[in-house]
Structures are given as structure tokens and as C-alpha cells.
NUGU-996512 format. One record per residue (C-alpha): residue in one letter; x, y, z. Coordinates in steps of 0.5 Angstrom, whole numbers, padded with zeros to 4 digits, always signed. Layout:
residues N
AXYZ ...
END
This chain:
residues 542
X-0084-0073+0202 X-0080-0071+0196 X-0079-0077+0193 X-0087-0077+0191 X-0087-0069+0190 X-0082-0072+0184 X-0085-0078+0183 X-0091-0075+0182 X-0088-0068+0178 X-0084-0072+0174 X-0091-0077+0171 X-0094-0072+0170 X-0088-0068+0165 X-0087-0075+0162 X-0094-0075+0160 X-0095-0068+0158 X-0087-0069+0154 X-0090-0076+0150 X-0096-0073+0147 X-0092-0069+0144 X-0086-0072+0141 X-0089-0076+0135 X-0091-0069+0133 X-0084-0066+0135 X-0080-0071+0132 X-0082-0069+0125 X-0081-0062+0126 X-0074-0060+0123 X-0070-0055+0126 X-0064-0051+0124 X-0058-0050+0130 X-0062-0044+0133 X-0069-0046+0132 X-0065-0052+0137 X-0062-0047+0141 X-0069-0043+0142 X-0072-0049+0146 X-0067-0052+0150 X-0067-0054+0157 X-0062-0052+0162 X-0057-0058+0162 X-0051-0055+0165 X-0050-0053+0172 X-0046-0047+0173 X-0042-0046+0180 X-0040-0038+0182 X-0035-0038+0186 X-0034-0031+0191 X-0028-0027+0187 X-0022-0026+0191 X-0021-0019+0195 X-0014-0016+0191 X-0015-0009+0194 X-0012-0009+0200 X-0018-0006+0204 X-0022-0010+0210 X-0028-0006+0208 X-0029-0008+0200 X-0030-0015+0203 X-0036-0015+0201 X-0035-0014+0193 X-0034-0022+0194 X-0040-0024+0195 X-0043-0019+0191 X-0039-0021+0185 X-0043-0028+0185 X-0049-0025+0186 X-0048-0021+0180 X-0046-0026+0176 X-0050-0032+0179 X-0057-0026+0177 X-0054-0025+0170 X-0052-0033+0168 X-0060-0035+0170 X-0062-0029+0165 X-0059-0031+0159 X-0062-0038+0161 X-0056-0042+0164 X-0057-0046+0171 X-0054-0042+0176 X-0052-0045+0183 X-0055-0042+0188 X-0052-0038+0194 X-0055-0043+0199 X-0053-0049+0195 X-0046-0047+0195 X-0047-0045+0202 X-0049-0052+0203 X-0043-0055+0199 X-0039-0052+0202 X-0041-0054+0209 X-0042-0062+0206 X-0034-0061+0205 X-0032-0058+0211 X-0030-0051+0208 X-0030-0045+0211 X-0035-0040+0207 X-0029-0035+0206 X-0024-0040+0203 X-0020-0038+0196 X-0021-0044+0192 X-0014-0047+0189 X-0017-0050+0182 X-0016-0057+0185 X-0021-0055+0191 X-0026-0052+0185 X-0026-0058+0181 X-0027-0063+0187 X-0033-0058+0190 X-0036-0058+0183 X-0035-0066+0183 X-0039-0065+0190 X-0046-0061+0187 X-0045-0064+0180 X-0044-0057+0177 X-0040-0058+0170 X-0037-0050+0170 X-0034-0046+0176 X-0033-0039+0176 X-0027-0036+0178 X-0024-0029+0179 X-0021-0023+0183 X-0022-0016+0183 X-0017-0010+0185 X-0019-0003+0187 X-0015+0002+0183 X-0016+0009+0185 X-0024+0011+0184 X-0024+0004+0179 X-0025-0003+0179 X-0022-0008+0175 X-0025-0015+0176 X-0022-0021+0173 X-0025-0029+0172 X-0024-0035+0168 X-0028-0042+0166 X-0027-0048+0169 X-0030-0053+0164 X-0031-0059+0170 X-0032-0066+0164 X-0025-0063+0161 X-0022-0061+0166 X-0019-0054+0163 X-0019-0047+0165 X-0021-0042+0161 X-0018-0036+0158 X-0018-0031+0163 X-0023-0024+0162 X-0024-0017+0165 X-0028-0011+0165 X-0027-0005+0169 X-0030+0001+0170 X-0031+0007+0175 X-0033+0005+0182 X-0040+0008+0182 X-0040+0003+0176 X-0039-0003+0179 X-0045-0007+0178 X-0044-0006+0170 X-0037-0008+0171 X-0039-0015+0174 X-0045-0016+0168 X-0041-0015+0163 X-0036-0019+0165 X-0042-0024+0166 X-0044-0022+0158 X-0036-0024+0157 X-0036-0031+0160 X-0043-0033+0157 X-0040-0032+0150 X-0034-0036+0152 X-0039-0041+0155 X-0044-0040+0148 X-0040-0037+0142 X-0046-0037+0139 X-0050-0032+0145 X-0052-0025+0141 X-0055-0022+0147 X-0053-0015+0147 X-0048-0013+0152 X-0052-0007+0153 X-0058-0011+0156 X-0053-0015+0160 X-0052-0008+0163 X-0058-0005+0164 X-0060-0011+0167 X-0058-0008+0173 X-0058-0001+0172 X-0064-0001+0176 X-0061-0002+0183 X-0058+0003+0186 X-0050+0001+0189 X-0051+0003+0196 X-0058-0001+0197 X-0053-0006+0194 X-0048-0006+0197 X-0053-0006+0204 X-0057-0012+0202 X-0050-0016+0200 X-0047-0014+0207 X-0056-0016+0211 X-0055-0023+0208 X-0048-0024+0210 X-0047-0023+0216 X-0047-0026+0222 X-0051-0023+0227 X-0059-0023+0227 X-0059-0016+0229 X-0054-0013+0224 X-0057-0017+0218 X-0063-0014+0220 X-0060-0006+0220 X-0057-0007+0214 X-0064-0010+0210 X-0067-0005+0213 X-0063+0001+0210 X-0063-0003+0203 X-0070-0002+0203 X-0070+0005+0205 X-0065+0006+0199 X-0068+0002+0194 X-0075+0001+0196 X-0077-0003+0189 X-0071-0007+0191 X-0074-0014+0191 X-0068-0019+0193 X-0068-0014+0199 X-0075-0015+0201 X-0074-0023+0201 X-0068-0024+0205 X-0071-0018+0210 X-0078-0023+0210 X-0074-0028+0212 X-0071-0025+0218 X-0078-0023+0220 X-0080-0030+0219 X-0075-0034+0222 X-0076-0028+0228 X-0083-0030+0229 X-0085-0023+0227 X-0091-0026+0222 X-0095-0020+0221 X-0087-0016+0220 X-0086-0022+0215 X-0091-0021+0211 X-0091-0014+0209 X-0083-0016+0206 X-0085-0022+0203 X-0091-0019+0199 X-0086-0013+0196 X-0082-0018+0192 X-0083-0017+0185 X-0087-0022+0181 X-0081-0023+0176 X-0077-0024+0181 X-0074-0031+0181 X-0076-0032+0189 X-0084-0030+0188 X-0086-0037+0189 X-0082-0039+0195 X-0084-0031+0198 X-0091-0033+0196 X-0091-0039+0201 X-0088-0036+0206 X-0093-0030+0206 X-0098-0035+0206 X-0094-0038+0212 X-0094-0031+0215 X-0101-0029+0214 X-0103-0036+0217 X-0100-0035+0224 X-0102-0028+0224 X-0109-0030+0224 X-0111-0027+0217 X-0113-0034+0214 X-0118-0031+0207 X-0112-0028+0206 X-0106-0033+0206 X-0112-0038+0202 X-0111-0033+0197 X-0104-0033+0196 X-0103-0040+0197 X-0108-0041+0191 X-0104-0037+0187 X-0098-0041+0187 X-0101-0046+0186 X-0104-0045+0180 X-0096-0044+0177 X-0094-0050+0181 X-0098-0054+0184 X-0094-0058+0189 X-0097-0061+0195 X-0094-0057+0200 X-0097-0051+0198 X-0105-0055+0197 X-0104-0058+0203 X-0103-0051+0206 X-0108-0047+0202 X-0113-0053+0205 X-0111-0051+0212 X-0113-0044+0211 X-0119-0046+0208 X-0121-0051+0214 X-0119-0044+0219 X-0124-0041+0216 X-0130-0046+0217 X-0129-0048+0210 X-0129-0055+0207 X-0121-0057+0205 X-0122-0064+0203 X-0122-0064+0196 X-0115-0060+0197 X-0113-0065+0201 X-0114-0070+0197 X-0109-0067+0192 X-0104-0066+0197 X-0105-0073+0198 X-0105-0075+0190 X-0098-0071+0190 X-0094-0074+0195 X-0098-0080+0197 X-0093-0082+0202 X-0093-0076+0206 X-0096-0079+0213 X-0098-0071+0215 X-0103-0070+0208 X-0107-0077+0210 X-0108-0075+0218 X-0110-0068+0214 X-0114-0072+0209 X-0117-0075+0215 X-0119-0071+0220 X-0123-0066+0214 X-0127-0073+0212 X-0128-0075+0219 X-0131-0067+0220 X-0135-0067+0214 X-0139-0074+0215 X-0135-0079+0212 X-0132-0083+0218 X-0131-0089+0215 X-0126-0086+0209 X-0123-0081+0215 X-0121-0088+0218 X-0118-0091+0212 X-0114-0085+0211 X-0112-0084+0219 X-0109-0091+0218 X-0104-0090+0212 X-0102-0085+0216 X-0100-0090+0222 X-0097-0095+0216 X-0093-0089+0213 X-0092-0086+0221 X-0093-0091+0226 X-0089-0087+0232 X-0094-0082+0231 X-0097-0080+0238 X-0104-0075+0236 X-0106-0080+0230 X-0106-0086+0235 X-0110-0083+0240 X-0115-0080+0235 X-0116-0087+0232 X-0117-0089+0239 X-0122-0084+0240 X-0125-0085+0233 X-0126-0092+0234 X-0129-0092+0242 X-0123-0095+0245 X-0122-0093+0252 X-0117-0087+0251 X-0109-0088+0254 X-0105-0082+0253 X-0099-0082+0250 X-0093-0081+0254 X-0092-0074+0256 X-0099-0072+0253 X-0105-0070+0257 X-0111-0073+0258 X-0115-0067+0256 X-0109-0066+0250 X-0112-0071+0246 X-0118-0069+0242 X-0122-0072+0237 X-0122-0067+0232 X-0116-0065+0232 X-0114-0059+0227 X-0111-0061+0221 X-0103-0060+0220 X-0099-0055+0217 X-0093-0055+0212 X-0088-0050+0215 X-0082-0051+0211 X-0080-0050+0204 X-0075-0053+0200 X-0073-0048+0195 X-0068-0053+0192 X-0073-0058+0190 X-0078-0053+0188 X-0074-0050+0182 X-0072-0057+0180 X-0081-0058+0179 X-0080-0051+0175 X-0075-0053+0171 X-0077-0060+0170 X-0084-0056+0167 X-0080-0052+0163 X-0078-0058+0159 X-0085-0060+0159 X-0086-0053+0156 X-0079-0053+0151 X-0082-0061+0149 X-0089-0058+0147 X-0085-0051+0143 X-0082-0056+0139 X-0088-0059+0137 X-0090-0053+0134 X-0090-0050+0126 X-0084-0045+0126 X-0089-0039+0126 X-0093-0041+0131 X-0087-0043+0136 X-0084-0036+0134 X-0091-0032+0136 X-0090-0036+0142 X-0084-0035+0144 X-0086-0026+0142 X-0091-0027+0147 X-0087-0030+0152 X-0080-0024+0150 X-0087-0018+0151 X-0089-0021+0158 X-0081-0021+0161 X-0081-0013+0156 X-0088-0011+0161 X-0084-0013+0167 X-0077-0009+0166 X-0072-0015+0164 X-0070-0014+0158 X-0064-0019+0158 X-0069-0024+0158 X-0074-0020+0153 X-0069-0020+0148 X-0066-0028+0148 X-0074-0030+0147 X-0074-0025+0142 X-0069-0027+0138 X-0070-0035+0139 X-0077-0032+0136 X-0074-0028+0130 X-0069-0035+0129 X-0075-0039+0129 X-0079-0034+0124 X-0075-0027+0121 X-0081-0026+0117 X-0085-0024+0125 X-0085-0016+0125 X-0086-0018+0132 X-0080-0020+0134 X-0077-0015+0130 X-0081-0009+0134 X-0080-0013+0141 X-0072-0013+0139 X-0073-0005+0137 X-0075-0003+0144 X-0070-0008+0147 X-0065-0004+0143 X-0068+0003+0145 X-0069+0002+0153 X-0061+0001+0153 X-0059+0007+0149 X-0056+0003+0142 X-0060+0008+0138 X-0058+0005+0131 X-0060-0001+0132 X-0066+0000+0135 X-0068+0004+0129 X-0066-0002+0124 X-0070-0007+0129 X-0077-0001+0128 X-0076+0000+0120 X-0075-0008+0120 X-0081-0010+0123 X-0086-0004+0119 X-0084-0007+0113 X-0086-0013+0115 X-0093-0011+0117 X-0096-0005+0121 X-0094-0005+0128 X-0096+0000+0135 X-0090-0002+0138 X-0085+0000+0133 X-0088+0006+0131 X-0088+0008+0139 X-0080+0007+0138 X-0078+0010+0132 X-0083+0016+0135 X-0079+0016+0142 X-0072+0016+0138 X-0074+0022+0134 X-0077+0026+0139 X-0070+0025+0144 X-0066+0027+0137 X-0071+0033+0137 X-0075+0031+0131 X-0082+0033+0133 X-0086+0032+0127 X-0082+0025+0125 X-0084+0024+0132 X-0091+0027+0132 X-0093+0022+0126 X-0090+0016+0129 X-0094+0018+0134 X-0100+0019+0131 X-0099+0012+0126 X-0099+0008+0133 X-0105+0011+0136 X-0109+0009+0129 X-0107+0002+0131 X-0108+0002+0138 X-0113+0008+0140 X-0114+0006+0147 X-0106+0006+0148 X-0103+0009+0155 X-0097+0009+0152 X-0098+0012+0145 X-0103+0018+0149 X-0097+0020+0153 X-0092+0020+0147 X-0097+0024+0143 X-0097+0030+0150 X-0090+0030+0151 X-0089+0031+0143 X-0095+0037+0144 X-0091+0040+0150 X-0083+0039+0147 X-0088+0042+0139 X-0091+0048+0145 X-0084+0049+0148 X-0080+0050+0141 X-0085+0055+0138 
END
């Protein structure tokens, strides 16, 4: 089944790729135009660091520690392993979960899942702070990098690992100019005790205890995505669909699980009966990638309600032709809907593909008149001749982020293609869509592949001048404003030149900023508060 979903995804990213590499090719690139529209092609390894405390109860920093990591390295842009696919490499090799790799044992586990870096490390707790310590292992050369460390306050220990995640992505990219303070603020928003309880839910090994400690986390931190999706996956796998649903449509949509939390609630609202509202979010993955496990599912849904599905069946089919389960589907929709002859057609490819499938034969001998015999350890009254159609309940996360990425190279090949200019107003767009959302790390790296594919766009500059003035770096958001003012009017860096005065206590500077963005964007929610608070700290000071 997988094997189609690829073979079909990848025609279609080699399709998309080859109308625009004629027109590619004759664009010339700098380095840092090249580098803004790279693919991901180093797989990186996250290791859980050593626990060098001498305390049982900080044994769930070494999780912690590759999570932190393994979130920041995905947001600069790198392709982090998963927990899970480390999980499974482990396992294939017969190594225990909790086992202190040696650099021979990290090098033959990077060997076993392709990865060309590992990242190894320790931490120790001294008093009321952490120091924590990693190093690069370059796999293709066989060297172990230079050995770097953060340190800070307990309370701080998620700022510690980003910005030892800051340091190890400028040794991997010398050339990597996100700014530390972005890396840090990254995280700033996820208290330590919610953390703490979500990395304690996942790695335990009793159902009951897991469940304990999600819950608390999402009590704690009630925004906190990556708790609700392991806590919708306890739900799920517990059978408590209605439950599950609930958690899984609290995962954020910029969160790297979306999608996969997206199927599952789909899943879960589907066995909770609610079948108009699992069509719905079934259709919304699809549209961001249309695999055909996912039509196939949004077409059952469909189907539930007395409605036809066929059209998304044929889909499904059309994705992963050589899955027998989206031809039976295909058929009984087509046999429901008056077209027996094609319904027949498609049952037998299904038996072609499935021939042990027990419910396909007794369906074709139903259709066709043939006396019916049950199948062994089948009723009589089981067989029907209009079953209902087959959902997909499992997700394989991997093969879905290998479909993302793979579109993600079809989109680089097509940014390419693009005058500077234009790549660099599409990538602004891009960097103001991640701004919207709260990330700022992966803001700030589009913002700055957009000013080195065009310096002249005041766009960027104002994108980077409220990157830099959500993380406190007060000067350079002033350059950035000023920057993208002198290359042409902008809202956005009037806003941030604004917001800077006012904290400084200049209110009249802050009050004309103010006013210079509300004549640009009159309609601005954003530039409308400022002006209020402006008027109220202006009241205040009189």
C-alpha cells in the first residue's frame, strides 16, 4: 500500500519539478539564494543525554533533552528523527530504550536509519542550575565534533537545551544566522512543570500513569499542543473516541502533528457516530495532502451519511492502486449507486490483489447469483450483499512526513523557478503566515532567506524588525524598522518602532508611529490597541 501512495506522490512531485526546472536552471543563484530553497537532505539523530546528576527523579531530563532539541533542529529547518523512529531503531537492534550509547553503538544505530549526524550529550545539576553538554557525531566522516554547552537556572532548563540547539545548528551551518534569542524564545512559551509532566505521559510505561500525567500537563498548560496529541493518543488506543477527539482538535494548527491529529480525530468522530463532522476534518487534511488513506476515509464518512462517495473512492484508488481495501470500497459505492457492471470489475481486482479476502468472495458470489456458501467461521446471515465500505484506521506517520517533505521539494523546485523578487515576496508571505502563528524561529529563517534573495523588500525587513521585537533584542529591532521605512511605507514596522517607544516611555514618538500605521492600515486591530494603550499610559503620565 505504501509503495503506491509513494509511487504515485512521487509522478506527481516529479511532474510538478520537471515543468519548472527549464525555467530554473536559468536563474542564477548566490550561495544564500541556494540555501533559502534547499531540501532537507541531512537526517539528524537525538540521542536522550546522560543523566550525570546523581538523582533518579532528573531521569526524565534525558528525554526531555532530545525532544527540546529535536523540536528546535525541525524549526531551523533540519530533519530530525523522531522519537518514535529512534524508538524503532532501537528496537530493530535490540537496544534497550535507556541505553548510554558509546560512539561505536551511535554510529552503527545512525548506519541503521540512514541518519548522517547524531547528537550526543550529558547534563548535571549543580545546586539550583543545569549545565548541559553535546557534541556532533558527523556519521559520512566518521568525527565527533567539538563538545558545546549551555548552562543556566533550573527554572530555565528549556532555554538551556535551545540554545544548545542554537550552538549545535551553527557548527552543523556555520553560515546559520538565526538569532539565539529566537531559538530561546521558541520555547518560552511552555511552562516547565506542564513539560516536565507531558515528557513524564509519554515515557511511561503504565496506560494509567501515562494518562495521570498528560492530564496534569494539560491542566498546567492548557495551549500546550504536543500534550494534547500524546493525550489523544491514549484516548484513541483506549477506545474512548469521543474523549480522543476532544484532545485531538486541541493540537494547534502549526504544530508539526496537525495532520496525523487531524486523521485520528477523523477516525475518532467517525466511531463516535458524528459522521458530518469527521467528513469535515477528514476534507481538511486532505486538501493539504491528499493521501489515499485519508479520502478513502473522508468517502466512508461521506457514504454513512446516505451520501455518494464514489468520486472520492476513485481517488483513493487512483493514489494507491494496489490496495485491495479502496477497490472493494470503490465497488460496493458503484454497486449502491447503479453501476454493477464496473462495481464487479472493481470487486475483482480486489480479489486479484486479495484473493483470501473472505467478505469479497461472498459479496461476488451474492452479486453474481451464485448459490451462497459462507466462508469458514462466517454466518449465513453475515454475508451481505451490501456490505458497508472499509475504513483505514492506521496512520503511518512516518510515510506521511516523507509525502510532506517530498512537496516540500516540489515547492523549493518551484521557488526556484521564480525572478529574485518574486521568491522573495513569497517566502515574506510564508515567514508572516509562521509570524501570525507564534513561531518565530521559523519566521525569522524565511524572513531572512527572502531579504538574501531581495535586501531591497521592506517587507522582510519589517518581518525581521517584529521577529527581533518579540524576543527582546530592542536595537536590532529598531535597525530592521527604520531599514524596511526607508525602503517604503510599512504598518508593520511603524507598529514596531511604536510598541519599542512606548515601553521606553516615549509616548509621543509612540503616539505618531501609532498614528503613521493606522493611516496605512486603517482597519488594524493591532495598530487600534496600540493607539488605546498609548492614550491610556499618555492619560496616566498627565
Amino acid at each position: 500500500m505504501r509503495q503506491g501512495i509513494f509511487r504515485a506522490g512521487l509522478m506527481f512531485a516529479l511532474a510538478l519539478a520537471l515543468c519548472v526546472t527549464t525555467r530554473a536552471q536559468k536563474v542564477s543563484q548566490d550561495a544564500s539564494t541556494a540555501k533559502a530553497v534547499e531540501s532537507d537532505d541531512h537526517i539528524l539523530l537525538v540521542l536522550p543525554f546522560d543523566n550525570r546528576s546523581g538523582q533518579p527523579s532528573l531521569e526524565w531530563i534525558r528525554e526531555a533533552s532530545a525532544e527540546i532539541l529535536t523540536q528546535r533542529f525541525r524549526s531551523a529547518g533540519l530533519a530530525p528523527m523522531t522519537r518514535d523512529d529512534r524508538r524503532y531503531a532501537l528496537d530493530h537492534l535490540g537496544l534497550p530504550q535507556g541505553f548510554e550509547p558509546t560512539r561505536a553503538s551511535s554510529i552503527k544505530l545512525a548506519d541503521t536509519v540512514d541518519a548522517d549526524w547524531i547528537v550526543v550529550g550529558s547534563y548535571r545539576v549543580e545546586a539550583s542550575s543545569i549545565v548541559a553538554e553535546a557534541r556532533l557525531v558527523d556519521v559520512p566522516h566518521l568525527r565527533m565534533g567539538e563538545a558545546v554547552t549551555a548552562q543556566g537556572p533550573m527554572r530555565d532548563m528549556i532555554a538551556v537545551f535551545s540554545t544548545l540547539a542554537w550552538k549545535l545548528t551553527r557548527q552543523m551551518d556555520p553560515h546559520f544566522s538565526v538569532a539565539q534569542e529566537t531559538f530561546v524564545a521558541a520555547g518560552a512559551g511552555v511552562r516547565l512543570d506542564a513539560f516536565e509532566q507531558y515528557i513524564r505521559g509519554i515515557t511511561e510505561s503504565d496506560q494509567d500513569e501515562r494518562l495521570r500525567h498528560l492530564k496534569r500537563a494539560v491542566q498546567l498548560s492548557p495551549t500546550y499542543s504536543r500534550a494534547w496529541m500524546a493525550l489523544g493518543r491514549e484516548d484513541y488506543l483506549s477506545q474512548q473516541y469521543e474523549d480522543a477527539a476532544g484532545a485531538f482538535a486541541r493540537v494547534d494548527r502549526a504544530d508539526p502533528d496537525a495532520l496525523e491529529a487531524g486523521f485520528y480525530r477523523g477516525l475518532s468522530l467517525m466511531f463516535s457516530g458524528e459522521y458530518a463532522g469527521a467528513e469535515k476534518v477528514f476534507a481538511g487534511v486532505a486538501k493539504v495532502l491528499p493521501l489515499a488513506e485519508v479520502l478513502n476515509n473522508q468517502g466512508v464518512a461521506l457514504s454513512r451519511q446516505g451520501k455518494d462517495g464514489t468520486p472520492l473512492f476513485r481517488k483513493a484508488v487512483a493514489a494507491d492502486p494496489n490496495a485491495a481495501d479502496y477497490h472493494f470500497n470503490l465497488a460496493v459505492s458503484l454497486k449502491r449507486h447503479g453501476s454493477s457492471a464496473e462495481a464487479l470489475t472493481e470487486l475483482a481486482q480486489c480479489l486479484r490483489l486479495h484473493p483470501g479476502d473472505s467478505e469479497a468472495q461472498a459479496v461476488e458470489k451474492a452479486w453474481k447469483g451464485w448459490p451462497a456458501q459462507p466462508p469458514p467461521g462466517q454466518e449465513e446471515e453475515d454475508v451481505k450483499a451490501d456490505p458497508l465500505e472499509r475504513i483505514v484506521r492506521n496512520f503511518d506517520a512516518r510515510a506521511f512526513r516523507q509525502a510532506v517533505q517530498m512537496m516540500d521539494q516540489v515547492e523549493a523546485a518551484r521557488l526556484a523557478a521564480l525572478s529574485p523578487h518574486e521568491r522573495a515576496e513569497k517566502l515574506a508571505e510564508q515567514a508572516g503566515d509562521y509570524l501570525d502563528r507564534g513561531l518565530l524561529l521559523e519566521a525569522e529563517r524565511l524572513y531572512q532567506s527572502a531579504e538574501s534573495a531581495d535586501a531591497t523588500l521592506a517587507q522582510a525587513h519589517a518581518g525581521l524588525a517584529e521577529v527581533r521585537e518579540r524576543t527582546g533584542d530592542v536595537e536590532a529591532a529598531r535597525k530592521e524598522a527604520r531599514t524596511a521605512l526607508e525602503l517604503g511605507p510599512s504598518a508593520q514596522a511603524y507598529l514596531v518602532l511604536a510598541k519599542l517607544d512606548l515601553d521606553a516611555g516615549r509616548i509621543e514618538e509612540a503616539r505618531k508611529e501609532a498614528g503613521e500605521a493606522l493611516k496605512l492600515t486603517p482597519q488594524s486591530s493591532e495598530a487600534q490597541k496600540l493607539e488605546r494603550q498609548i492614550e491610556t499610559k499618555q492619560g496616566q503620565k498627565r
